[in-house]
C-alpha positions, 0 to 999 in steps of 0.5 A: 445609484452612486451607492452601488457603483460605491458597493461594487467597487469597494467589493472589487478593492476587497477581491483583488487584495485577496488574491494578490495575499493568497497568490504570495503564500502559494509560490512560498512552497518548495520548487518541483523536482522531477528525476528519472529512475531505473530499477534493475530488479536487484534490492538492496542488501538483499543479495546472496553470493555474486549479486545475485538476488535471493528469490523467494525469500520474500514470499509465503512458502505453502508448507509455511502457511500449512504449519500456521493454519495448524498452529491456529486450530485448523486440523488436516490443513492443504493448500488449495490454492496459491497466487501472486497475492494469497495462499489458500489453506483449508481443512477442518476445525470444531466447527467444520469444514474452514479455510485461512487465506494468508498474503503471498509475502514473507511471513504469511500474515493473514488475511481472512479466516 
């Protein structure tokens, strides 16, 4: 009986002296900063003329996507659809009818083919 309350309080020695280790490591860690932004829709240095910022520069123009569907094979390529996000192109390769759908950003990188 003297055993165990013996293996149970060196037990408890052992718990606390982990926990008194591992609580000084964790408050080594850098403070928590909080702070407040207001985004006005301008980006910066991407103005053109009087502040005014320049619109549609950053996305995928569809006569741009029509031009690189073509480039990549596809004959009599159209937008069939456009969205915030992509820009659909179909038309006719070897193989048949097929579509290229590219990301509604600058550059139009694609997505799926």
């Amino acid at each position: 009986m003297i055993s165990t309350f013996a293996k149970a309080g060196v037990a408890a020695l052992i718990a606390l002296g982990g926990i008194s280790a591992t609580a000084s490591t964790a408050s080594a860690g850098p403070d928590v900063q909080y702070r407040i932004e207001v985004q006005d829709g301008y980006r910066h240095g991407g103005h053109q003329g009087w502040g005014r910022p320049d619109r549609g520069r950053d996305r995928c123009a569809p006569w741009l996507a029509e031009e690189k569907a073509n480039r990549m094979g596809l004959r009599r390529a159209r937008v069939v659809d456009v969205s915030p996000r992509r820009v659909v192109v179909a038309g006719f390769d070897r193989g048949g009818r097929d579509r290229i759908v590219f990301a509604n950003v600058r550059g139009c990188p694609v997505i799926r083919r």
